[in-house]
Structure formats: C-alpha cells, structure tokens
C-alpha positions in Angstrom: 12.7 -1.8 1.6 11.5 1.7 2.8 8.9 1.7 -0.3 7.3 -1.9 0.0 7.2 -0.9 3.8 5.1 2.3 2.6 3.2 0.2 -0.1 2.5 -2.1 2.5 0.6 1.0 5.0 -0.9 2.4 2.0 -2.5 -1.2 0.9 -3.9 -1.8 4.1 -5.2 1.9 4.5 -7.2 1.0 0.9 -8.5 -2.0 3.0 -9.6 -0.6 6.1 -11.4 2.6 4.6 -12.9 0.3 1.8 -14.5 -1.7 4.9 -15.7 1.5 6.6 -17.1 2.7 3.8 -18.9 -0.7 3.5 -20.8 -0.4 6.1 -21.3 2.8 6.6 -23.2 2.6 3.5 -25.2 -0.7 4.3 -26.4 0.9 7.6 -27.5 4.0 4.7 -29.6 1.2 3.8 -31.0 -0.2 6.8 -31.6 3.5 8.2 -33.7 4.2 5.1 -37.5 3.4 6.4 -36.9 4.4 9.9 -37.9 7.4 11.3 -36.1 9.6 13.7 -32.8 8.8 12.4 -31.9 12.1 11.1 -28.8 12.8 13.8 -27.8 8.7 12.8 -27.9 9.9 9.4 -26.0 13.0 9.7 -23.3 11.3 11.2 -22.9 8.5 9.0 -22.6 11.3 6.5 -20.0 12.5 7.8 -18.0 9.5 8.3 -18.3 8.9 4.5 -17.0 12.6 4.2 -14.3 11.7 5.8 -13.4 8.8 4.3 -13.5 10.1 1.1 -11.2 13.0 1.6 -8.7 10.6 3.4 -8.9 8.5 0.2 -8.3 11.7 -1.9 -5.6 13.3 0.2 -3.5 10.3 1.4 -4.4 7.8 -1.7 -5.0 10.2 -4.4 -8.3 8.1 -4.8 -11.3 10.2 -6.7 -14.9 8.7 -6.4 -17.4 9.8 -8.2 -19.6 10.2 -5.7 -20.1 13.4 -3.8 
C-alpha cells in the first residue's frame, strides 16, 4: 500500500514538472523576438534548472538537454 501511495506522489510529480517545463519553454518561444527580456529570460532559465535537477534528484530522470 505504502509503495502504490509513493508511486502515486512520484507519478503526479512527473506530471506537474512535465507541465512546468511546458510552458516554461513555450514562453522561451514567445520571448524570442522581444527585446528587453533578458531578466524574463534569465529567470525562466532558471526555473528549467530547477526543474531538471528535481527530475534528476527525486526521479532519477536524465535529459539530454543542459
């Protein structure tokens, strides 16, 4: 019971950071002929960062991208 329970967390984790990552990468793309955007970009940046180590370091997902 205690391991579908974790399962369970862990699959909607997966979920929720796919989602993030989503759009953090489709506003990437809307950011990408504007000016001024540099602080924007920085940040979204470092959401991504952040995503990815979480999917690392809790999922033990690796992306390829980095």
């Amino acid at each position: 019971m205690r391991q579908h329970f974790s399962s369970l967390i862990l699959s909607k984790l997966r979920g929720k950071l796919q989602t993030a990552e989503e759009a953090i990468t489709k506003r990437f793309q809307e950011l990408e002929f504007e000016k001024d955007n540099e602080e924007e970009l920085r940040l979204l940046s470092d959401g991504l960062s952040i995503i990815r180590d979480v999917k690392e370091d809790r999922l033990g997902i690796l992306d390829d991208v980095r």
